[in-house]
Legacy VTK file of the C-alpha trace (Angstrom):
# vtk DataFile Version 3.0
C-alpha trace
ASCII
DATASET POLYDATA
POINTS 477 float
8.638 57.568 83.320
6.086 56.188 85.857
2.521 55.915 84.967
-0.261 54.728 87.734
-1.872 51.434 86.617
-5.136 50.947 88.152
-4.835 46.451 87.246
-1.859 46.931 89.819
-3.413 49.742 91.931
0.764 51.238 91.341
2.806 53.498 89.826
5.021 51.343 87.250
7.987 52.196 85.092
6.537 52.516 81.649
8.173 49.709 79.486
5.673 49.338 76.613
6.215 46.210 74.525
7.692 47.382 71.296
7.419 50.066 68.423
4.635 51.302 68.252
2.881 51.764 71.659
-0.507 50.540 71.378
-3.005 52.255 72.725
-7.268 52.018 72.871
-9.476 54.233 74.471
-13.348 53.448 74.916
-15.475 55.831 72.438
-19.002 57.424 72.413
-21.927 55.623 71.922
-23.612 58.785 69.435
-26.873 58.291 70.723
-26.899 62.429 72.109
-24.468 65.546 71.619
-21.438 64.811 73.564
-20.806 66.532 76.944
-18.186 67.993 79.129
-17.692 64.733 80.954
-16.741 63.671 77.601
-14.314 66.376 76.925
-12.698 65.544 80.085
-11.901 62.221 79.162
-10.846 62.387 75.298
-8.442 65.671 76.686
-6.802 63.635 79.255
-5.896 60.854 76.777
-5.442 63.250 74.160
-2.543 64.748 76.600
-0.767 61.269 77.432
-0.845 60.520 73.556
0.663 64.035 72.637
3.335 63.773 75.546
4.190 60.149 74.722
4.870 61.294 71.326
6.627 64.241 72.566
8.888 61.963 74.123
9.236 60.292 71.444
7.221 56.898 71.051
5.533 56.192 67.888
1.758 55.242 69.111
-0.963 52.999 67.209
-4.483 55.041 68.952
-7.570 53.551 68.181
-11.047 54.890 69.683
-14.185 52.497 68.912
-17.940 54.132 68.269
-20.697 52.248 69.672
-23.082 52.793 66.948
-25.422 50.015 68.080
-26.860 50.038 71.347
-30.108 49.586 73.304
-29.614 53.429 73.615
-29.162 54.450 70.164
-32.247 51.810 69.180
-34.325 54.164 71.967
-33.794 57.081 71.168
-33.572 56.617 67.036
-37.079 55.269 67.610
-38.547 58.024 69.681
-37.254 60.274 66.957
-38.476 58.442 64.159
-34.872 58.099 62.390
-33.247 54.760 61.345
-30.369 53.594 64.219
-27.908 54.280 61.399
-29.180 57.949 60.666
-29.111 58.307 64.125
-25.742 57.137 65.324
-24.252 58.790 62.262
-25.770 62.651 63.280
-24.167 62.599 67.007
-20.840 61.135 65.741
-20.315 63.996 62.825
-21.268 66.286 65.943
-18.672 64.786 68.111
-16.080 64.672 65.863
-16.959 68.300 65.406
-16.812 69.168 69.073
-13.601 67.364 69.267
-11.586 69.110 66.434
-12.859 72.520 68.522
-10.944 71.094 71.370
-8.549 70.569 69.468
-8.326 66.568 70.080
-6.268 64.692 67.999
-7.740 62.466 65.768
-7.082 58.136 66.624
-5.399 56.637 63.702
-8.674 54.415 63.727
-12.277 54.991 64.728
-13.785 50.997 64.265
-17.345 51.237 64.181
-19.246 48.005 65.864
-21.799 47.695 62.797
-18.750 47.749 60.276
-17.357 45.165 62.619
-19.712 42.273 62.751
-17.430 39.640 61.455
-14.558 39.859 63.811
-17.327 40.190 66.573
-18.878 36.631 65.318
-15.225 35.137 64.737
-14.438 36.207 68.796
-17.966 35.028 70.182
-17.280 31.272 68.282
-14.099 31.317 69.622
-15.173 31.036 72.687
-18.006 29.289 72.297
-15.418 26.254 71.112
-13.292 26.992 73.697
-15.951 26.603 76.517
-15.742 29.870 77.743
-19.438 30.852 76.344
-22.469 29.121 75.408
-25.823 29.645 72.882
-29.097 30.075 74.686
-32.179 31.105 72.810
-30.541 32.311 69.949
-28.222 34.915 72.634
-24.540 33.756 73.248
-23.379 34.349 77.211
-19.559 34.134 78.564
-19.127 31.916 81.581
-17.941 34.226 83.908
-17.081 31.309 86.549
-14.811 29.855 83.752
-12.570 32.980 84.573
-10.742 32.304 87.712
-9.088 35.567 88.399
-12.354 37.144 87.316
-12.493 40.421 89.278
-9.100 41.354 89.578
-9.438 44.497 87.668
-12.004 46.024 89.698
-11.153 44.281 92.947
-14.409 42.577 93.697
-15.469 39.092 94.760
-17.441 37.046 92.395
-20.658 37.327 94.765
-20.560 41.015 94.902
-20.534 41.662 91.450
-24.612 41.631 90.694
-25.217 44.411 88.396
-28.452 46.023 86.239
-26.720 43.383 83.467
-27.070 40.340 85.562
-30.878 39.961 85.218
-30.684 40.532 81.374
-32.129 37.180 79.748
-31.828 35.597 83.136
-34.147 32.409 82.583
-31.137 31.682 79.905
-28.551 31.923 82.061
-26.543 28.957 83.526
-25.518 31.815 86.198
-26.698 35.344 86.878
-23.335 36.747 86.470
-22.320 35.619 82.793
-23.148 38.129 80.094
-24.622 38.860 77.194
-21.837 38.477 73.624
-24.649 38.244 71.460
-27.951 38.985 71.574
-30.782 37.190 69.652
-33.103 40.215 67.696
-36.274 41.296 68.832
-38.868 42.582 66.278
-38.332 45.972 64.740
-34.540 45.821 65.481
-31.362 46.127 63.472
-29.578 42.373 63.177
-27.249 40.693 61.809
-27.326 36.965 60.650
-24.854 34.874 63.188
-24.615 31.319 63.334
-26.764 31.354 66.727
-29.576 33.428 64.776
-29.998 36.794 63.931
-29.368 39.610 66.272
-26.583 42.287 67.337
-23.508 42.310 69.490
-23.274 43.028 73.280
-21.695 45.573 74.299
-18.400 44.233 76.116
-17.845 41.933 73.168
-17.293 45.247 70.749
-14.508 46.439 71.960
-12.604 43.331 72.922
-13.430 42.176 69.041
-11.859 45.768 67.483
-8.413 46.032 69.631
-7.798 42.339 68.948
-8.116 43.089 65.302
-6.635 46.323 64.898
-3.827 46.267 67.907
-3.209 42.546 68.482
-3.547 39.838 71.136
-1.645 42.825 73.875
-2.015 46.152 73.962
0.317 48.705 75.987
-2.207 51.121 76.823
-6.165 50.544 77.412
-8.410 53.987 78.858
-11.609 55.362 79.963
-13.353 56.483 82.316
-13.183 55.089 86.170
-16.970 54.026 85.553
-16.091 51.658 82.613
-14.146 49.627 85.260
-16.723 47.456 86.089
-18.218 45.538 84.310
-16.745 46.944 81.329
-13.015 46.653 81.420
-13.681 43.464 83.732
-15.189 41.893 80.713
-13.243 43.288 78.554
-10.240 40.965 80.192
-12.214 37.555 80.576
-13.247 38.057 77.059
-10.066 38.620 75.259
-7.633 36.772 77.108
-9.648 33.543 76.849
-9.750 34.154 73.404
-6.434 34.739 73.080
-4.960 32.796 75.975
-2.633 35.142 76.285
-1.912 37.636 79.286
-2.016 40.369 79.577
-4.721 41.937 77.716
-3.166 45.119 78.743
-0.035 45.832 80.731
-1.545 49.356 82.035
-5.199 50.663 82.696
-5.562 54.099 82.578
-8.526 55.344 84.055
-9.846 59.138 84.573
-12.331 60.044 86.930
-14.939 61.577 86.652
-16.786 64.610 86.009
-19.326 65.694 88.239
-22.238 68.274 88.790
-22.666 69.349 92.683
-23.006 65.592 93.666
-23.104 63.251 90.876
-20.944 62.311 87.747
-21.925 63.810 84.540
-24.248 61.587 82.169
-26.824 61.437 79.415
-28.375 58.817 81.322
-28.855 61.259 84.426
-29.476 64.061 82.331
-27.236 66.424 84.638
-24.937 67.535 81.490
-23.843 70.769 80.119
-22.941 69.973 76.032
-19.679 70.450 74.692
-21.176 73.344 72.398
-23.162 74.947 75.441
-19.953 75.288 77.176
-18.257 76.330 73.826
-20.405 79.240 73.751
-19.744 80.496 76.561
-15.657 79.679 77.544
-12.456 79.179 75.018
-11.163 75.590 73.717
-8.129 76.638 76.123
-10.343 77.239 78.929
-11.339 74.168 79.161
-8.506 72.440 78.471
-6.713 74.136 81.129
-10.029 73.856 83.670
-9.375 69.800 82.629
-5.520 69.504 83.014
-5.360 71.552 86.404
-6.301 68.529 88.675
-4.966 65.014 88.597
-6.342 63.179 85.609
-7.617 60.173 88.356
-9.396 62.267 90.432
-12.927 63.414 90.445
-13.698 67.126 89.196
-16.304 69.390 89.871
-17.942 71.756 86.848
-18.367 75.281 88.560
-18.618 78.577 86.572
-15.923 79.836 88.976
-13.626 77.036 87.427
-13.898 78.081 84.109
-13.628 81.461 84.425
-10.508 81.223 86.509
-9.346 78.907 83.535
-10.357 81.831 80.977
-8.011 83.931 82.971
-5.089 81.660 82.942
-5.717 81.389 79.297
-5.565 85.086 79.234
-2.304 85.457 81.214
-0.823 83.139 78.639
-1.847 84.753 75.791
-0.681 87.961 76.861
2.695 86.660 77.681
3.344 85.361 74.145
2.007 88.033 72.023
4.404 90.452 73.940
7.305 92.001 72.349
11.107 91.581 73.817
11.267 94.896 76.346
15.217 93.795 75.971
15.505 94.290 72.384
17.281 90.420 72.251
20.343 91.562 74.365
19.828 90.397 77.708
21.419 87.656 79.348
20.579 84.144 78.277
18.685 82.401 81.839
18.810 78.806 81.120
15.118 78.569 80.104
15.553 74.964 79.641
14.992 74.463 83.379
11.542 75.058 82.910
11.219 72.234 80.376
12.572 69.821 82.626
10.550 70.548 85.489
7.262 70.188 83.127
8.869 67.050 81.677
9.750 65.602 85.053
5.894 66.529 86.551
4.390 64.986 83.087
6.601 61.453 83.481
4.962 61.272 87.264
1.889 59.496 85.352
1.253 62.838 83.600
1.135 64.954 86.294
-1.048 67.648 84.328
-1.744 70.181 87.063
1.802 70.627 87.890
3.108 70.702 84.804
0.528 73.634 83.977
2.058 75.503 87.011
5.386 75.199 85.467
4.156 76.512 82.509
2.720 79.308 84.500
5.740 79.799 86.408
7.740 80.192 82.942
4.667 83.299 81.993
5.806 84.942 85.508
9.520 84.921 84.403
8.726 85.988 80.787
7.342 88.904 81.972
9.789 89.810 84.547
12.342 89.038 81.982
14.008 92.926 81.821
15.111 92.044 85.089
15.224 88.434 85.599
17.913 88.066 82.369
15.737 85.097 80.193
16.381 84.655 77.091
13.028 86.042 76.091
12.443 84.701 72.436
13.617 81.476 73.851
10.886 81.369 76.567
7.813 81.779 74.436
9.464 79.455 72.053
9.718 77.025 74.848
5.926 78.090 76.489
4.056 77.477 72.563
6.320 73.992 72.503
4.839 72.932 75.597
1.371 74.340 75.627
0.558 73.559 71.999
2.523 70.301 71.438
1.803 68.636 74.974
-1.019 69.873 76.634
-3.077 70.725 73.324
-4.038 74.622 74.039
-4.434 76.430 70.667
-2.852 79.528 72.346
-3.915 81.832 69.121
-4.460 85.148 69.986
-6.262 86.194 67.197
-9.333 84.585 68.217
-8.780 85.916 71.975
-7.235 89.313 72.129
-8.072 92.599 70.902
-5.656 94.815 68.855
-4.925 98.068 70.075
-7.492 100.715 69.324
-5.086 104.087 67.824
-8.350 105.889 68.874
-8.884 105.288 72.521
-4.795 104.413 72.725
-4.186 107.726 73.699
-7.070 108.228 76.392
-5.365 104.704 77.873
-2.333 105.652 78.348
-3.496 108.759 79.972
-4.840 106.503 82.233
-2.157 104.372 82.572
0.790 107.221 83.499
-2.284 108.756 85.992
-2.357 106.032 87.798
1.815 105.183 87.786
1.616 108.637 89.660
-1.097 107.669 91.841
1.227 104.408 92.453
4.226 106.400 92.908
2.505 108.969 95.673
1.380 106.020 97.391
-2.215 106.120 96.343
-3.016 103.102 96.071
-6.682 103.051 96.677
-7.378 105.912 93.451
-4.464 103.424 91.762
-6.528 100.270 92.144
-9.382 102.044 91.083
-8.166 103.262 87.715
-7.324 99.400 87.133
-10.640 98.463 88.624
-12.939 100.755 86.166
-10.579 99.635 83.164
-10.919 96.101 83.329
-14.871 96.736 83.809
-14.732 98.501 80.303
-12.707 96.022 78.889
-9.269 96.755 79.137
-6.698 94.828 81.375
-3.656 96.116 82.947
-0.744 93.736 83.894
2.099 95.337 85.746
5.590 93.896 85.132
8.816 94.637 86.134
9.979 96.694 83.036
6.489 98.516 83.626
2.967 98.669 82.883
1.284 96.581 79.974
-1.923 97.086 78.159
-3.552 94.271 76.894
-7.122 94.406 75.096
-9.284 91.681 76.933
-12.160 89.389 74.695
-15.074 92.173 75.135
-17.687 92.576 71.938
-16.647 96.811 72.341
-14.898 98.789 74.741
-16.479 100.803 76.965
-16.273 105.099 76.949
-13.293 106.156 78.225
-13.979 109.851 78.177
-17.303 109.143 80.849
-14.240 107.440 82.681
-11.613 110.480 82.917
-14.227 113.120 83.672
-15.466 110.102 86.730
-12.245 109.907 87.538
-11.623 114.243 87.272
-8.346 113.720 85.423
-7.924 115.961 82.455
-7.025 115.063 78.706
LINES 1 478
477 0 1 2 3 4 5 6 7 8 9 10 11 12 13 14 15 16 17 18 19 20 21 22 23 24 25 26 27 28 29 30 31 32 33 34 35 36 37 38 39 40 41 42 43 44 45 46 47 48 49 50 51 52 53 54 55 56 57 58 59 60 61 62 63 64 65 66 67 68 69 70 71 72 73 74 75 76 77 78 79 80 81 82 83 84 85 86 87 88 89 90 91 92 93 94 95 96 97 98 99 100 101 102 103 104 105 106 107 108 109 110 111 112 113 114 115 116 117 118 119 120 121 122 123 124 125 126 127 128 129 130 131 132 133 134 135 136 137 138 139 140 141 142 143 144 145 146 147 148 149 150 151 152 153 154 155 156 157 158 159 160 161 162 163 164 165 166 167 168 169 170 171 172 173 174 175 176 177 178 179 180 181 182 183 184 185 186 187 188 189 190 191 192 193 194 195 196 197 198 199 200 201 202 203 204 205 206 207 208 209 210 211 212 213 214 215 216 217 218 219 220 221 222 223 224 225 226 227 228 229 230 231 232 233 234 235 236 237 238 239 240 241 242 243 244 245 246 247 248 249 250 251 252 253 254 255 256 257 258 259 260 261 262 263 264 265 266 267 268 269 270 271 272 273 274 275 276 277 278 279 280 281 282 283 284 285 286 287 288 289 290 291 292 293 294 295 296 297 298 299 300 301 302 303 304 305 306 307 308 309 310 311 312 313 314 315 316 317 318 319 320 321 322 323 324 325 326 327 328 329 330 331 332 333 334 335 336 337 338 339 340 341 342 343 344 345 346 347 348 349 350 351 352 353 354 355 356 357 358 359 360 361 362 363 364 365 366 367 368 369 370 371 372 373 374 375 376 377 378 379 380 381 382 383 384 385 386 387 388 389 390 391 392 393 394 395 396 397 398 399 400 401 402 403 404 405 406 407 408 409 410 411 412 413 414 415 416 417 418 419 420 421 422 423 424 425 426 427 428 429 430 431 432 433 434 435 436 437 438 439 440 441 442 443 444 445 446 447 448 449 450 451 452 453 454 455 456 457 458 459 460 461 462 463 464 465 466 467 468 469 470 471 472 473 474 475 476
């Protein structure tokens, strides 16, 4: 199993360091309902936790909230609720967006505010080390201190000037150290510190909650590709001269990014679509799938026409597994195994999502073909739910997708349905394509398999008239 670790730019056998795998993933910051670009992330590492467990490893996940920021402190005021109130509205909504995903839960959400000890306990660490310094009643890190500073994110020392770097500059012994603690500022949630009161820096949160709750190395650290730099980089410097030990982390996972026509996704752009808004409007599964059909390190573009061509794979799946066996259990047994090794060989090439969804959409071809094709049907959709549900998250429940037969239009359907096998069978195809054509606009889809012709009921709020339909079509009933 070969994962792609962006500290080595490389694909590297994964070896993780013992039992269980530890693994951290950067959290919200519940300042605003979460969006898709959000979704994107917490399903990709939601994926690569469920297939690492399928595989077998026990895994230690643990996903901070940033429930102090200058963000949260913003917006709390313009609102006129208390940071707390606040940070504690968007992260019940996120954790309610999530479990609609269906995203696992982390075995630990640390909270920075519930943290503040093992934050000051990290900061005077390295203040008595060297490695940072008071100033003002703030605490920076001495990023020159850090001689392989940069290596994450591949950038010289001098090119690293950032938005941070003129934060409480007349402090500063350099432009580029940053900010562990900052001293309060009136009207502000603090804390009492032995530099004065105030509140933690960012950077300094989450190096503060893995060491406590994972240890001195972890196996796994993720995000997104824009918590790189200076994040991540900080992230390093922070914790290993704490520690002195290296690695922080033996692989950085990264995702990339979600973007709307030419920019990534953010509250801070405003260019978002919320994980509800899209909720309304497209299935759990949808968007999963829309997610998991590209490579989980490259960028992805939102587009209507995405989604709805992920609604229709969800479809096709659905249909597949609420089928009945057209063999009655008797034909011959195709090893259907194969298919699980080809999704298990595409997920350990650093969780090659998008091909293991074609294999899973390979095995829905041969399920349906399976009169001919001699699978062991019962054994397929066993083996499609296994993979779907366990590994790639997808609820797959038809109740909340599919319609039940109606007995009362049933009849005028598969009137329909043997016209247009006639039409098929005179070679007419146009009139053929057209019966299928006004169906599906009335709600009503027709698959055609090798055994024959299937009629599933699509997600429509009613089904259109079918008797304005035969007398269009001048076929009698």
């Amino acid at each position: 199993m070969k994962i792609y670790n962006t500290l080595s730019g490389e694909k590297e056998d994964f070896l993780p360091q013992g039992d269980p795998v530890k693994m951290y993933v950067c959290g919200v910051t519940p300042y605003a309902e979460a969006h898709i670009g959000h979704a994107m992330s917490y399903i990709i590492f939601d994926v690569i936790r469920r297939y690492l467990e399928f595989r077998g490893y026990t895994l230690k996940y643990v996903q901070n909230i940033t429930d102090i920021d200058d963000k949260i402190i913003d917006r709390a005021n313009l609102l006129g609720l208390s940071c707390a109130e606040l940070a504690k509205k968007y992260t019940d909504s996120f954790f309610t967006d999530m479990d609609a995903l269906n995203v696992g839960r982390a075995d630990i959400y640390p909270r920075a505010t519930e943290e503040i000890p093992k934050i000051i306990e990290v900061i005077g660490g390295l203040v008595a080390k060297g490695y940072a310094y008071p100033a003002q009643g703030s605490v920076y890190f001495r990023v020159r201190k850090v001689a392989d500073y940069g290596r994450l994110s591949r950038r010289d020392l001098e090119s690293m000037m950032t938005t941070e770097s003129t934060v409480g500059s007349d402090d500063k012994e350099s432009p580029m150290d940053f900010v562990l603690w900052k001293a309060s500022k009136p009207g502000e949630p603090s804390w009492e510190s032995p530099w004065g009161p105030g509140r933690p820096g960012w950077h300094i949160e989450c190096s503060a909650m893995s060491l406590k709750y994972l240890g001195d190395t972890l196996d796994i650290h993720g995000g997104g590709q824009d918590l790189i730099f200076p994040h991540h980089e900080n992230e390093i410097a922070q914790s290993e001269s704490f520690s002195g030990k290296k690695p922080f982390v033996k692989y950085w996972l990264h995702n990339g990014l979600l973007q709307l026509g030419e920019e990534k996704m953010s509250k801070s752009l405003g260019n978002l679509i919320a994980i509800k808004e899209a909720l309304e409007r497209y299935s759990a599964d949808a968007i999963r799938i829309f997610v998991l059909g590209s490579n989980y390190r490259s960028p992805l573009t939102y587009s209507e026409e995405a989604l709805e061509a992920a609604e229709g794979g969800t479809e096709r799946l659905l249909r597949v597994i609420s089928r009945d066996d057209p063999t009655g259990g008797v034909g011959e047994a195709l090893d259907a195994e194969s298919y699980k090794k080809q999704f298990i060989k595409a997920m350990d090439d650093d969780f090659n999502t998008a091909q293991a969804l074609a294999v899973l959409f390979d095995l829905a071809r041969a399920i349906n073909q399976a009169g001919d094709s001699g699978l062991s049907f019962q054994n397929a959709q066993n083996i499609l739910l296994e993979l779907g549900r366990n590994v790639l998250g997808l609820k797959l429940a038809t109740s909340e997708f599919m319609r039940e037969p109606n007995p009362e239009i049933e009849p005028l359907v598969n009137r329909l349905i043997e016209e247009r096998l006639h039409l098929r069978n005179a070679k007419q195809w146009q009139l053929a394509d057209k019966i299928r054509a006004k169906l599906a606009e009335l709600g009503i889809v027709l698959e055609d398999t090798s055994e024959g012709t299937i009629t599933i009921w699509k997600r429509t709020p009613e089904v259109g008239s079918l008797d304005n339909l035969l007398a269009e079509l001048g076929i009698a009933y």
